[in-house]
C-alpha positions as CSV (number, residue, x, y, z in Angstrom):
1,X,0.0,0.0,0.0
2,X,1.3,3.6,-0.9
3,X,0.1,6.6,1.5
4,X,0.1,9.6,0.7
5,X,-1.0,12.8,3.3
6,X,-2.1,15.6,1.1
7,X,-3.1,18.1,3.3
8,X,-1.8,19.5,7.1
9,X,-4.8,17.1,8.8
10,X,-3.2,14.0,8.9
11,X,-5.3,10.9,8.3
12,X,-5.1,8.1,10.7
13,X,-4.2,4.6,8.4
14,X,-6.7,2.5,10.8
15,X,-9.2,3.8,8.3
16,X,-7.7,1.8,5.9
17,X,-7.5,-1.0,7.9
18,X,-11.6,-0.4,7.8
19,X,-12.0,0.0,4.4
20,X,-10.1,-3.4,3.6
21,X,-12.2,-5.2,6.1
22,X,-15.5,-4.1,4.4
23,X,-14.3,-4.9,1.1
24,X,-13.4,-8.7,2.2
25,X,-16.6,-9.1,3.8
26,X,-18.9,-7.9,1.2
27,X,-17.2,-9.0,-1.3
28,X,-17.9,-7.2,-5.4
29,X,-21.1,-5.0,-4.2
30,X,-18.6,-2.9,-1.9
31,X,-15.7,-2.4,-4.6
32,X,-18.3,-1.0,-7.1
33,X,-19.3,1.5,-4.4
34,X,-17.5,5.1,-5.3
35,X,-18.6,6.4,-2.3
36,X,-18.7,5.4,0.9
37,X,-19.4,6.9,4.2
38,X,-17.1,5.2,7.1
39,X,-18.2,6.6,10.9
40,X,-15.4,8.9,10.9
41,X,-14.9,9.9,6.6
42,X,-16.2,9.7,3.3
43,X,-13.8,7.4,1.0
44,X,-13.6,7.8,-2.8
45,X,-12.5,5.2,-4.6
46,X,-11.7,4.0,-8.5
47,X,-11.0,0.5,-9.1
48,X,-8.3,0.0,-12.2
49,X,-6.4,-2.8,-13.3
50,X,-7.3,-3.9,-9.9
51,X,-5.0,-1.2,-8.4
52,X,-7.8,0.4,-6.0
53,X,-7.3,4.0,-5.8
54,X,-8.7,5.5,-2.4
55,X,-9.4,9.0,-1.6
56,X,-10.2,10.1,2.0
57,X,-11.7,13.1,3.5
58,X,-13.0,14.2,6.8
59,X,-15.8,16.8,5.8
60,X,-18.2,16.8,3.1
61,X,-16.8,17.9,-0.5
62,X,-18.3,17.5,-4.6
63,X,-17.7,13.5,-4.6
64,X,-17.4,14.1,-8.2
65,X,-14.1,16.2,-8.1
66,X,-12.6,13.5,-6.2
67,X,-13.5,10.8,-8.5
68,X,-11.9,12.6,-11.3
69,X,-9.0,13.3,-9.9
70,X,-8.5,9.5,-8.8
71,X,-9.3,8.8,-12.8
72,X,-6.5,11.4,-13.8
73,X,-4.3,10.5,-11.4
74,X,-4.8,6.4,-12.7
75,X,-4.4,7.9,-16.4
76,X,-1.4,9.7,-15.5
77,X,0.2,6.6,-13.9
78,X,-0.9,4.2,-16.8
79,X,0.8,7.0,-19.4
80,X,4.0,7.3,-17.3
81,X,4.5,3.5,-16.2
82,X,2.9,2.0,-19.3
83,X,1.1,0.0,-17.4
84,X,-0.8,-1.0,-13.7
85,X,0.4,-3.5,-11.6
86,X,1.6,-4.1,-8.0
87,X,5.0,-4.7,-9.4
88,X,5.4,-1.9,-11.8
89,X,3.8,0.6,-8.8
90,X,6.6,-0.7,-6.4
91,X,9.5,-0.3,-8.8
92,X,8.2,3.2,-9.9
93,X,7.1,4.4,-6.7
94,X,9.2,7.5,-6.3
95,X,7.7,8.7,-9.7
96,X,4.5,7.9,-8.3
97,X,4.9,10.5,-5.3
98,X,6.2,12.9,-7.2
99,X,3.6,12.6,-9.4
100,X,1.3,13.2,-6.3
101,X,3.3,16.0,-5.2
102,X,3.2,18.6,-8.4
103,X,-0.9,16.7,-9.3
104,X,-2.2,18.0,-5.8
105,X,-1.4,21.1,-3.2
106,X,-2.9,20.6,-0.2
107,X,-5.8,18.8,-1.0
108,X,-7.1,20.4,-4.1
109,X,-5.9,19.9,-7.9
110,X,-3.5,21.6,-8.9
111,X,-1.8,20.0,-12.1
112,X,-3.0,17.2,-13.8
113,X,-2.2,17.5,-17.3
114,X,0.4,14.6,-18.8
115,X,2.2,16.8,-20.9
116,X,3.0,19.8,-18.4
117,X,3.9,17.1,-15.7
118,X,6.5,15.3,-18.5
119,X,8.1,18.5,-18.8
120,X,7.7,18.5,-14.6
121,X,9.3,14.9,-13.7
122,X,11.3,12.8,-16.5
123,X,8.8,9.5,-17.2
124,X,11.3,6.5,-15.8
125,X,13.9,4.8,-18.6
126,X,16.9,2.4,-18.3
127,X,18.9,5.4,-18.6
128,X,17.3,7.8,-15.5
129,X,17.6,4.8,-13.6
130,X,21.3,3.3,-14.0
131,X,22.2,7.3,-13.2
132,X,20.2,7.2,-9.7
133,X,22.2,4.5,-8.8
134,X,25.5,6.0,-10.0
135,X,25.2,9.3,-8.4
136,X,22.3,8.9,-5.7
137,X,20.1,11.4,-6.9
138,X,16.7,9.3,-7.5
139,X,15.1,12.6,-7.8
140,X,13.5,13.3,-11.6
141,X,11.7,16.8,-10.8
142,X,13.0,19.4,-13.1
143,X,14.2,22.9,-11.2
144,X,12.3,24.8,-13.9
145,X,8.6,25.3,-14.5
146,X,7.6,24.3,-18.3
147,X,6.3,27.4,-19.7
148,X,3.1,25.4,-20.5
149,X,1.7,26.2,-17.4
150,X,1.3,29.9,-18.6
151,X,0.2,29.2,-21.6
152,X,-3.5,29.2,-23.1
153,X,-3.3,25.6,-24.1
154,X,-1.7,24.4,-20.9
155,X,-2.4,20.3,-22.2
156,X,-0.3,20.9,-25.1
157,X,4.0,20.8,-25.0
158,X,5.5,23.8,-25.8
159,X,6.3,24.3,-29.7
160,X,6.6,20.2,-30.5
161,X,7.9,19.5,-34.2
162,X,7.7,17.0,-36.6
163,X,8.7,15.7,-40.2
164,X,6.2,14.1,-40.8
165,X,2.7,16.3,-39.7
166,X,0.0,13.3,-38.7
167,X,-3.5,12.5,-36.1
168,X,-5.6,9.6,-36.1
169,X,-8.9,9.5,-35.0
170,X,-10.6,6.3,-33.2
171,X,-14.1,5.5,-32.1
172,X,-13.8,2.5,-30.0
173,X,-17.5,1.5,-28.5
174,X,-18.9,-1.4,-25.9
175,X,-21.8,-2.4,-26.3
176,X,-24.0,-3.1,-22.9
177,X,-27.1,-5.6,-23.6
178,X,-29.0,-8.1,-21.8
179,X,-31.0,-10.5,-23.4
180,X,-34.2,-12.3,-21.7
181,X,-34.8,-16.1,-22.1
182,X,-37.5,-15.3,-25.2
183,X,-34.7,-13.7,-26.8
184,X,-35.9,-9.9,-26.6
185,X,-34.4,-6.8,-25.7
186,X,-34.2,-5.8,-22.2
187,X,-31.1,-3.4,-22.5
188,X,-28.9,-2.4,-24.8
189,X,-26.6,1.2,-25.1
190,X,-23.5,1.6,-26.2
191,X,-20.6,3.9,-24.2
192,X,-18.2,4.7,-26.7
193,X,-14.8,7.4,-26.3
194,X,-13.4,9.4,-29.1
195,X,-9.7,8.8,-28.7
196,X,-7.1,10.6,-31.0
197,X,-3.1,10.1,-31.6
198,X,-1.6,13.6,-32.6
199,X,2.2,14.4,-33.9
200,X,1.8,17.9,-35.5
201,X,3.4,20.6,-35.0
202,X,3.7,23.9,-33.6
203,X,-0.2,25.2,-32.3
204,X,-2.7,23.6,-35.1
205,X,-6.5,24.3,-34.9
206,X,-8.2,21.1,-35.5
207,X,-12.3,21.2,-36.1
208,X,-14.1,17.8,-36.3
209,X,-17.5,17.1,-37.0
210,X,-20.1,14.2,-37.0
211,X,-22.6,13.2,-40.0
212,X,-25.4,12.5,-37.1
213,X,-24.2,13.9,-33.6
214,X,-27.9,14.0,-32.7
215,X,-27.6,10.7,-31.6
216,X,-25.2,11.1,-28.9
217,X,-25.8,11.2,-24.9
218,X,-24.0,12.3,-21.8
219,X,-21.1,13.9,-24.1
220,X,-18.2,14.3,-21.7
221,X,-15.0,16.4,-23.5
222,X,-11.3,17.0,-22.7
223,X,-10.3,20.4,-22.0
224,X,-9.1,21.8,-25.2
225,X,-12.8,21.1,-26.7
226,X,-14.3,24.9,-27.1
227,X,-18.3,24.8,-25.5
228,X,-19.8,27.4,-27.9
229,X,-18.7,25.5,-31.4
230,X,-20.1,22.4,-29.9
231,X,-23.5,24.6,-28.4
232,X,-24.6,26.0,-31.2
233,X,-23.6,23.2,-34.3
234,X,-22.2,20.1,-32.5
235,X,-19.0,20.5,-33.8
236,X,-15.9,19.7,-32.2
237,X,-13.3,22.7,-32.2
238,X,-10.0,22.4,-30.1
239,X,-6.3,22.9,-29.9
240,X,-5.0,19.2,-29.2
241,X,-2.4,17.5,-26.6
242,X,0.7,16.1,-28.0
243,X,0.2,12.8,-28.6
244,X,-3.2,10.0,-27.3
245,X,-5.6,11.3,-25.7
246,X,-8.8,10.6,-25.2
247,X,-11.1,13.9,-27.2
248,X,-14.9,12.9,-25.8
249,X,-16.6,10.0,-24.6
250,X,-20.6,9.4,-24.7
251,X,-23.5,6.8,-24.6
252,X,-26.1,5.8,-27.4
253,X,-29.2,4.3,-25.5
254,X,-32.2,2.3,-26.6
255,X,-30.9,0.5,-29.2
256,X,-33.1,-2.0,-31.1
257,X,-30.7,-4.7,-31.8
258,X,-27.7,-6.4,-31.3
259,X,-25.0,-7.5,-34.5
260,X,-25.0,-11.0,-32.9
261,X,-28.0,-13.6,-31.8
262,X,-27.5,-15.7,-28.9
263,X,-30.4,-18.4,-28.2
264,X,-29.8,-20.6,-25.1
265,X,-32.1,-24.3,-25.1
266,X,-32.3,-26.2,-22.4
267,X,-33.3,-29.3,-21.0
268,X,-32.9,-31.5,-18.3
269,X,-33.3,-35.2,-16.5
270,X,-33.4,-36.2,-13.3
271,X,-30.5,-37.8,-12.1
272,X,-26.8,-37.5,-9.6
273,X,-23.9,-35.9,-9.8
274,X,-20.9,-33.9,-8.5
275,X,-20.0,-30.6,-9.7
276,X,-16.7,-29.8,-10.3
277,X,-16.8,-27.2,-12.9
278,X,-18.7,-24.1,-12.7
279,X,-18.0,-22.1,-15.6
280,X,-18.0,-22.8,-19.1
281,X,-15.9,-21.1,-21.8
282,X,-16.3,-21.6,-25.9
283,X,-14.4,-19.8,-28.2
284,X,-15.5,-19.5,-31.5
285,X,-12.9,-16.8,-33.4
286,X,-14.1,-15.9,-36.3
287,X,-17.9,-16.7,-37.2
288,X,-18.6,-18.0,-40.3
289,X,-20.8,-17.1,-42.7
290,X,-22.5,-19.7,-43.8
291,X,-23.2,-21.6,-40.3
292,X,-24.0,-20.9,-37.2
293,X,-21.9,-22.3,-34.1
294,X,-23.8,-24.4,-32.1
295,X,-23.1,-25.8,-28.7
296,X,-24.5,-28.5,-27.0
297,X,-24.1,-30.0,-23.5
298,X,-26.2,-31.8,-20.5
299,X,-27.1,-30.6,-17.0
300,X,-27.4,-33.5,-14.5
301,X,-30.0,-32.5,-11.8
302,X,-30.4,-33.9,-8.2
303,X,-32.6,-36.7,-7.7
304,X,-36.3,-35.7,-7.1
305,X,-35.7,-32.6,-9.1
306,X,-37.7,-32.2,-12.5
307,X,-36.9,-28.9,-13.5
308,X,-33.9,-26.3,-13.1
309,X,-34.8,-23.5,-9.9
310,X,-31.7,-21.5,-11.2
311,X,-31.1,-20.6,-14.7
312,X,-27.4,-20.0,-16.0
313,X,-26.6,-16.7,-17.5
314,X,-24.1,-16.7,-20.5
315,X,-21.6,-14.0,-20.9
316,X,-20.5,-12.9,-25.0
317,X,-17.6,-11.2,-25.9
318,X,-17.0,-10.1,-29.6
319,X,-15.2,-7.8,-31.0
320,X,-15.7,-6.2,-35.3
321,X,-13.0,-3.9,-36.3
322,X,-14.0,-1.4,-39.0
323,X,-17.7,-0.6,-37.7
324,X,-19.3,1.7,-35.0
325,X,-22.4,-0.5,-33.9
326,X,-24.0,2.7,-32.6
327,X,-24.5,4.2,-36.4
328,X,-21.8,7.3,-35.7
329,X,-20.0,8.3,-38.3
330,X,-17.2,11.1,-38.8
331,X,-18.0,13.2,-41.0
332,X,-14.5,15.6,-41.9
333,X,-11.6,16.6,-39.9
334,X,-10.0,20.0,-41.0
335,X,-6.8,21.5,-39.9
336,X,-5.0,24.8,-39.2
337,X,-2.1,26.3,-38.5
338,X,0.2,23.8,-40.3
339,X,3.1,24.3,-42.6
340,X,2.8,21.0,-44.3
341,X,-0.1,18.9,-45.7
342,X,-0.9,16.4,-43.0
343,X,-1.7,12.8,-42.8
344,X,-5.2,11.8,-41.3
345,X,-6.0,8.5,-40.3
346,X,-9.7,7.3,-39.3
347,X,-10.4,3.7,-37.7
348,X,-13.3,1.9,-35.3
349,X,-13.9,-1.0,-33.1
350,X,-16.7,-1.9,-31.3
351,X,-16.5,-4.9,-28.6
352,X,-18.9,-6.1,-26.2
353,X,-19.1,-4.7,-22.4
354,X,-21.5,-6.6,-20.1
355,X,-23.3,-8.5,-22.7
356,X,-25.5,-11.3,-21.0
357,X,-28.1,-13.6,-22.2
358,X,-30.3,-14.9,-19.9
359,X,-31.9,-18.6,-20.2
């Protein structure tokens, strides 16, 4: 466990002692809980990787500021490390304090942008690390500010460069859907994220806009995106950070129908046995065209049973490359402020999220 005391009211760590006690006991229900109200604070917490991020505080405050700042501070960790694990958090953890140090002042948010705090503290190589252990100095906070952080467009590095000018635009959707034993439709939306790789250089001005943006929900933007252009034509107008980043994320609801058909049958005698397997897994790959896969099996009851009490659910995972399932299309991308002709690359994926079928 990492601690970390953010403000001049130190935080006894029996409440962590708490919080890891309720989470044993109640098991799933409690880690999917973002807020929870102990008898002596309120803890915030993001689940990711299954690294649990915890936030405590001792008075009331917007839960939803902390929540977002435990999903920047996860995204920040997951850009610097390259990825979330116990091991890589242990090796790393001096970044990972620093990191807390220049994200946070006294309790409140202070900076939280990637590219401002890579021109703050060097991300970890082989290199930064053999000189640590040659000259003692583990420390990887740079003695100047990045001039960023006076900037308009504080996400974006100062003055970047490139040969070769190119962005790439991604929608990458999961689809949510649960389907009842008759095969209908209880629920099915779709939360999908606009995510976009940018090398150009200097300050472009990037506008992109949708052939149907009237079917989007609970739009959520990164910083750079300008309200008014978005307002008055649903158009997305904004400077962008240097390099991934993720543009706008939103939800499509009530769909109609799903791109795959799952129908379970099944039937049952009366019999003994012993249950040693509880889940089954099939994995088709690709489906063909021509034929549907089909999968058959036999549930062995307890004697003096004639019918199944409790119905298995089955879970589907699929993924199609080249298709937004929620009918969202990108319409053009234009570009500003460049000295060059750049290169502009468009993909999607969509892949199921909790997608259950009921029998």
């Amino acid at each position: 466990m990492l601690e970390k005391q953010l403000t001049g009211h130190r935080v006894d760590r029996s409440i962590c002692d708490w919080f890891w006690e309720q989470a044993i006991s109640q098991g799933d229900s409690f880690k999917q809980q973002p807020v929870i109200a102990s008898p002596t604070h309120y803890l915030f917490q993001v689940v990711r990787e299954g690294i649990t991020f915890l936030a405590c505080a001792q008075v009331e405050m917007p839960p939803l500021m902390a929540i977002e700042f435990l999903c920047r501070v996860a995204d920040v960790l997951l850009d610097y490390l390259g990825e979330l694990n116990e091991d890589v958090i242990k090796d790393n953890f001096v970044i990972v304090y620093e990191l807390l140090d220049e994200m946070i002042d006294n309790g409140f948010p202070l900076t939280t942008e990637p590219n401002i705090l890579r021109e703050m503290i060097a991300p970890p190589n082989i290199v930064s690390k053999v000189l640590s252990v040659v000259t003692g100095n583990s420390s990887n906070v740079s003695e100047t500010i990045p001039s960023a952080t006076a900037s308009c467009v504080p996400w974006r590095t100062t003055d970047p460069k490139y040969a070769n000018n190119e962005v790439y635009v991604d929608l990458v959707e999961e689809m949510d859907a649960t389907i009842n034993r008759d095969g209908g439709l209880v629920k099915c939306e779709i939360y999908g994220e606009v995510q976009v790789n940018s090398h150009l250089t200097g300050i472009p001005d990037l506008t992109l806009s949708f052939a149907n943006p009237s079917i989007l929900d609970d739009v959520r933007f990164h910083p750079c995106v300008r309200f008014r252009p978005w307002e008055s034509h649903q158009i997305l107008s904004f400077v962008p950070p240097d390099g991934q980043f993720k543009l706008m994320s939103y939800r499509v609801k009530k769909l109609k129908s799903t791109p795959i058909y799952v129908k379970p049958q099944l039937t049952s005698d009366a019999g003994t046995c012993r249950v040693n397997v509880m889940t089954c897994s099939w994995s088709i790959g690709r489906i063909p065209k021509d034929k549907a896969p089909s999968m058959s099996g036999t549930l062995v009851l307890e004697t003096g049973l004639e019918r199944l009490h409790v119905f298995p659910t089955f879970q589907v995972s699929f993924r199609i490359m080249g298709v937004a399932l929620s009918g969202l299309q990108i319409d053009k991308l234009d570009l500003k402020n460049l000295p060059n002709r750049p290169y502009k690359g468009f993909r999607a994926l969509t892949r199921a999220g909790e997608f259950e079928v009921r029998s």
